[in-house]
Structures are given as C-alpha cells and as structure tokens.
N, C-alpha and C positions, 0 to 999 in steps of 0.2 A: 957869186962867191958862195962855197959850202959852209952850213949851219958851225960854229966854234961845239967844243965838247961841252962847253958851260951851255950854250945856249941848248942844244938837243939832252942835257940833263935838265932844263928848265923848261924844254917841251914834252916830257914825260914828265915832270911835277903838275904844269899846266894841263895835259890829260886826263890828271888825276883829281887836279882841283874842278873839272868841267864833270867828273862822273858823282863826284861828290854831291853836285847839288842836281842828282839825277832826279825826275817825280816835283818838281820846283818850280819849273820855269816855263813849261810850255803855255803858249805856243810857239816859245822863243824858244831859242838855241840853248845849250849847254857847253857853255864856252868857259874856259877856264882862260888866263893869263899871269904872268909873271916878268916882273920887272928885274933885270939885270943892270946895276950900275955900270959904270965905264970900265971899269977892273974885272967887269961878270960876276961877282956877287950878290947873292938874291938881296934885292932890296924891299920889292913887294910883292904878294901875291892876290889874288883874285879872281871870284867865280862869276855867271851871271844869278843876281839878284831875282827875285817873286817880280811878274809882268810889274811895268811901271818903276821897279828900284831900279839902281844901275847897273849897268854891263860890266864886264868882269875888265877889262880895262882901265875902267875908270874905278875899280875898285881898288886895283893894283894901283893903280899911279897915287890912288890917295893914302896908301900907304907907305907909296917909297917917298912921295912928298920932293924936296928938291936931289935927292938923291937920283932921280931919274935923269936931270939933265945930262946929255951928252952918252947914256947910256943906251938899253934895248930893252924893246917890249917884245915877249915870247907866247904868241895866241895861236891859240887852236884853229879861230875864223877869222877870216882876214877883218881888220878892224871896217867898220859901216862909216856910212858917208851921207846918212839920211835923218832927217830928224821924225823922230816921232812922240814914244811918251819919254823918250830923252833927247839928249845932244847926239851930234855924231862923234863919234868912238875916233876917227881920224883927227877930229878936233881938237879933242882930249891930247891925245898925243902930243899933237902940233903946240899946243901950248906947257906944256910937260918939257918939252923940249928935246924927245929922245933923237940920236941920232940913226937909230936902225930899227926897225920893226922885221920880227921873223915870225911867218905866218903856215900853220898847217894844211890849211885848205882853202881856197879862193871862194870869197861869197859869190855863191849861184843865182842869187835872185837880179833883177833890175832895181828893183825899189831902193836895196841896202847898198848894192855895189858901188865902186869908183872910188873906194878907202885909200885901196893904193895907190891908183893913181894921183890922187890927192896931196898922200904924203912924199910921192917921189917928187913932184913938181912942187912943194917944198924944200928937196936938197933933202929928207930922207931916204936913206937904203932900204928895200924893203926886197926879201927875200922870202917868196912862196913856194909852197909844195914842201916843206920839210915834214917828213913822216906821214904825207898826207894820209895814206891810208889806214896808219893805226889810229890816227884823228877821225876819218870816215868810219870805222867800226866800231866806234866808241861811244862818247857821251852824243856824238852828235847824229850818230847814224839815225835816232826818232825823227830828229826834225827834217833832214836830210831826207829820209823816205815820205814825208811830207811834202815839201818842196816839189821832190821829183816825180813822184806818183799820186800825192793828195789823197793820204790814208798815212793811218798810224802804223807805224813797225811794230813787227810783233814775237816777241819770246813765247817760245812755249817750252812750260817748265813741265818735264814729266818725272817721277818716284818709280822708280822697279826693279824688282830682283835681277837677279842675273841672265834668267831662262826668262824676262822680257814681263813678267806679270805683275800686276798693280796691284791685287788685293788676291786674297786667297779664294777657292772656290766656295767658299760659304758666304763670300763675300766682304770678308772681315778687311779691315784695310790700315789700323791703327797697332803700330805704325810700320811702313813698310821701310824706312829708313831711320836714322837715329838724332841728337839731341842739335847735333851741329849742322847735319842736313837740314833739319825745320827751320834752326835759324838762320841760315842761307834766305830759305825762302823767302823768310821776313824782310830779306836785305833786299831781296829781287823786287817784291814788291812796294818795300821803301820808291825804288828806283822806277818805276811805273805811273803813269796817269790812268789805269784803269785797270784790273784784274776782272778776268773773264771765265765765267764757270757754264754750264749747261743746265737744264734742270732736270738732267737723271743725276748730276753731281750734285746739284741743291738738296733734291730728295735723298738722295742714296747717305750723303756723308752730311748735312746739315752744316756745312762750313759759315764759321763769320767772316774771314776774308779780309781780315783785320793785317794792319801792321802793328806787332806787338812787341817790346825789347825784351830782357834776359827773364822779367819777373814776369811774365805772361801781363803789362798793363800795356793798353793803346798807345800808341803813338800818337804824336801831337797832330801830325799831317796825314791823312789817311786819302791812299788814291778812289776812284770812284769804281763801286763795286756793281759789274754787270752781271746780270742772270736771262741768259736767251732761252727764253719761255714763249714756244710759236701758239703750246697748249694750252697757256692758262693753268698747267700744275702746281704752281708754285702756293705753298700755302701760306696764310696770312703769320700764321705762327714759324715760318722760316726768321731761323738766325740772321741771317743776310740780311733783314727789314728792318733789324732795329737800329736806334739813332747812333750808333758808334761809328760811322760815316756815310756818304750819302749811298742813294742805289737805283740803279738803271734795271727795269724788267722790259729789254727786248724781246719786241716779235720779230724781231730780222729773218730773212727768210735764206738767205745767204751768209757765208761770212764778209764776202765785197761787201753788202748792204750793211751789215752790222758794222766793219768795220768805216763806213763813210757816215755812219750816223754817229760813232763815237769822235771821227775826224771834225764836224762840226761842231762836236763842245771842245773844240780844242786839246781834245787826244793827240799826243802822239807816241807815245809808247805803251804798249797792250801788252800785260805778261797774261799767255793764255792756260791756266789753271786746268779745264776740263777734262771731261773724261776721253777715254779712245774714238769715241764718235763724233765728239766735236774737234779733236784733235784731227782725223782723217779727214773729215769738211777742209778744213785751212788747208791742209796739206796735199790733198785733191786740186785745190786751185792756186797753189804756188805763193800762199802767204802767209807762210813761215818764213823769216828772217833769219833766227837765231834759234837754238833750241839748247835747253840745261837740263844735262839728264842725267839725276840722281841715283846711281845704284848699289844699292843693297848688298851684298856678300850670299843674298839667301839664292834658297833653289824653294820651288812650291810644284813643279810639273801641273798645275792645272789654275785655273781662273783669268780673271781676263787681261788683254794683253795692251799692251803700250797705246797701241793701236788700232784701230777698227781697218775691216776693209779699203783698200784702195784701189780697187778693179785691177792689181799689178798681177800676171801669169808668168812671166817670166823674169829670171834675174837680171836678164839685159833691160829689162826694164823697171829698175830698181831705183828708186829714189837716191841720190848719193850725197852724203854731208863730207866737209872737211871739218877737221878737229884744229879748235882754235887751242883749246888749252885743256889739262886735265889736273884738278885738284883735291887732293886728300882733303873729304870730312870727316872725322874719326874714323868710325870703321867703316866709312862709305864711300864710294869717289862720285864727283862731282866730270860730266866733260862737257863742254861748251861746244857747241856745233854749228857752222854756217853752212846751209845748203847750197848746192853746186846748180842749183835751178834745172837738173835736170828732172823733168816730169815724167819722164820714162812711159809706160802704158798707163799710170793715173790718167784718167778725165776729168779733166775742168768742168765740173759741171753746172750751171749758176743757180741752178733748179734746188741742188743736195739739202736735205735739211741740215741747221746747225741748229735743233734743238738735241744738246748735246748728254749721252749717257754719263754713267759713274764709271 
C-alpha cells in the first residue's frame, strides 16, 4: 500500500525534525519521527536525542501518549530491534500500540536491523522506502556514509564572486559575501561534528570557527574545530586555540587519513571550511559529498580562485555536480551541489598534501 498524503506530509515534517538536531547525535543517526493518530492527525513528534537519550520514536510516542493507539508512526529509519544504551525502538511501538509503521529508509546494519520484521509478525503494517531518497540525502546521509564507507561525509562550504575568486588580489577577503551568507554558515556548522580549515587558512584569515547566533555570542554546542598543520605553523596565539570549543591540530597526510582519524572520534559529518588547496586535495580524491557555494554578485578579475589545481586538461574531463537547490541570501545566492562522482582526469592521489592554503 502507497504512503496516505497525511502520512508523506508527516515524512517531510519527520525530515525535518531528523535535520533539526543535525551536530547532536553522532555516532547515531539523525532520525526524525511523527506520530499520526487513527484520523492522521499529528499527534506527536520527535527527534533522535544526545548518545544515551532516547530515539526519536520514543520521543514521539511520549508525546502522543495514548493517542497513538491504533494509529501510525512516520520515521525516517526504519525503527531498531536491538538494545543497546536504550530499548528497541520496535518495542516502543509494539507497546504504543500503533497499527502501521511508515519508514524512509531500511536500517543497513545487522546489529539494529529486524524492526520490521518484528513489528509485522506482530500484525503491524509496515510500509518502507517512502521517500527514501530525500531521507538518504538528508539528516541521515552523515551516518549513512559512515555505515557504508567508515568516514565522515563531508560538505564543503566555499564564498565567491561571480568570476570564481575568494579574496581579492591583495589578499583581502572580508567580506566576500553578505550578513545573511555568514549566518548561513553558522547554521552549516551548527549542523556538523567537525569544521575543517588548512593552515594557510589558519594563518591567512585567523578564523575562530565558532558557532555564533544573530549577536555574534557562542553557541552552546560547538562542533570540534580541526586545523591540518603537516608543518607545525600553527602558532600558539591562533584564535582557533582558545577554549570557546575543543581543537584538533592534524598532521594527516591525506584527506582519507584525516578524514578516518576524525571517523574514530565519532565524526560523522565534516563541513570543509579551507582554502582552494585543501579544497582540491578532497576533491582530487572523490570526498566531496555535498558542496554550498556562496556567491557574491561581485566581479574582481584577479586573486585566488575557489579552487586549486586538479591535474583536469580537458573539459571532458571535468568534474560535474548536480544542483540540489538554489537559495536567495539577500544579495547573494546560496546553491547546494551533489557531485555526479565523476573524476574525470583528477588523480587520486593518496600521497597530495592536505596542509591546506587561504
């Protein structure tokens, strides 16, 4: 049976509630769910909880309370069947009492799976794959590239003019986009467990690397802030050092390497900050995920560009992104991009440096 309209408007609230508590939850999932009574009326909602709290299922059902009986729960990931530092999630349900569970994507792993088999040989309905894919490129896509590849997924956020340049030839770089651009950023890295700069960005720009709201103060939650330093540049009186949140100074010699040393502190989503040089490392070896690139309205005809070298000579061999979405920041647009994984003449090369320029 295909998803009711209530239930698919209540898997794009559940989307929404799972991106909500993006930077939160890793090494867990980013699950969002919603409870629909028997008439389809939202009755509860709910996100996944900080490691150890509860899953967003059991968040939901404790707020629709007996209003759930006989009703539907609307998740992102199919409900778990394992216990760990909670109950299983198909439990929850089972005792809830709903009659239909409608699920986005099928849990991948062995450990969690067998939710729904669970709750159908209960005499629950349970109905997967609705929307799976805007569920896979969303709140869950971190853990998801975790799972399947055992590394963090990784954004990279780049700022530039129109004619492709990050700062002007003298250097200057403040600012190249405007008030609603920077607060984006803020939101990007809200949404991140690690922000990742080079240290010719460290030195060149002296960045805090902060999540800060409207009044330039910190945020309460601050992801963990890397500086890939192979040289030992970084000076002690870098902004980046002080205690407004913690800080990683990589010698990675790689980005695979760097990004498997941030997967073992339980990384899974990396928004990548750097300059063009660290930017072409990642994108030389095909671990770019997603890319948000901010541009300007300006022209500068000189200084440096989005990008560093990528050994590309020809346009058939051109890197090619698809546009997810495009969004007005006052005077700047905003377009969100998922690469088409073609490498075209880049080389993979595992050797490249990622001690990354301004």
């Amino acid at each position: 049976m295909n998803a009711t309209d209530a239930e698919l408007r209540g898997m794009a609230r559940a989307r929404g509630l799972g991106e909500s508590v993006l930077g939160t939850t890793s090494p867990n999932p980013a699950v969002g769910a919603v409870v629909l009574a028997a008439d389809g009326t939202v009755v509860g909602e709910g996100a996944t909880s900080p490691p150890g709290g509860p899953h967003a299922e059991v968040v939901a059902l404790a707020q629709a309370g007996e209003r759930a009986r006989g009703g539907t729960a609307v998740v992102t990931l199919e409900p778990c069947a394992h216990t760990g530092r909670t109950g299983p999630c198909a439990d929850a349900l089972l005792a809830a009492g709903v009659a239909r569970v409608v699920v986005a994507v099928p849990e991948p792993t062995a450990l969690a799976g067998g939710g729904a088999e669970r709750l159908r040989a209960a005499g629950v309905e349970v109905v997967t794959g609705v929307e799976q894919e805007a569920a896979e490129r969303g709140a869950l896509a971190g853990w998801l590239t975790g799972v399947r590849e055992q590394r963090p997924y990784v954004v990279w956020k780049v700022a530039a003019t129109l004619d492709g340049r990050v700062a002007a030839a003298d250097g200057s770089s403040r600012w190249v986009t405007g008030p609603q651009a920077r607060a984006e950023v803020h939101r990007l890295r809200a949404g991140c467990d690690a922000v990742v700069v080079g240290s010719g960005t460290a030195l060149t720009d002296d960045p805090r690397l902060t999540v800060r709201d409207a009044d330039g103060r910190d945020a309460a939650r601050q992801p963990l802030r890397v500086v890939v330093d192979r040289s030992g540049r970084l000076p002690a009186t870098a902004r980046v050092l002080d205690d407004a949140a913690p800080t990683l100074v990589s010698r990675a010699a790689t980005p695979a390497g760097l990004l498997a040393e941030l997967f073992d502190r339980d990384v899974r989503r990396v928004l990548l900050e750097g300059g063009p040089t660290l930017a072409a490392a990642f994108l030389r070896e095909g671990l770019v995920d997603e890319a948000v690139v901010h541009l300007a309205p300006k022209l500068l005809g000189a200084g440096p560009s989005l990008v560093a070298d990528l050994g590309i000579t020809g346009i058939g061999s051109a890197l090619s992104f698809s546009v997810a979405d495009v969004l007005p920041l006052g005077g700047d647009v905003q377009i969100r991009l998922h690469p088409t994984r073609h490498t075209g003449g880049g080389t993979r090369t595992r050797g490249d440096d990622v001690d990354g320029g301004s």
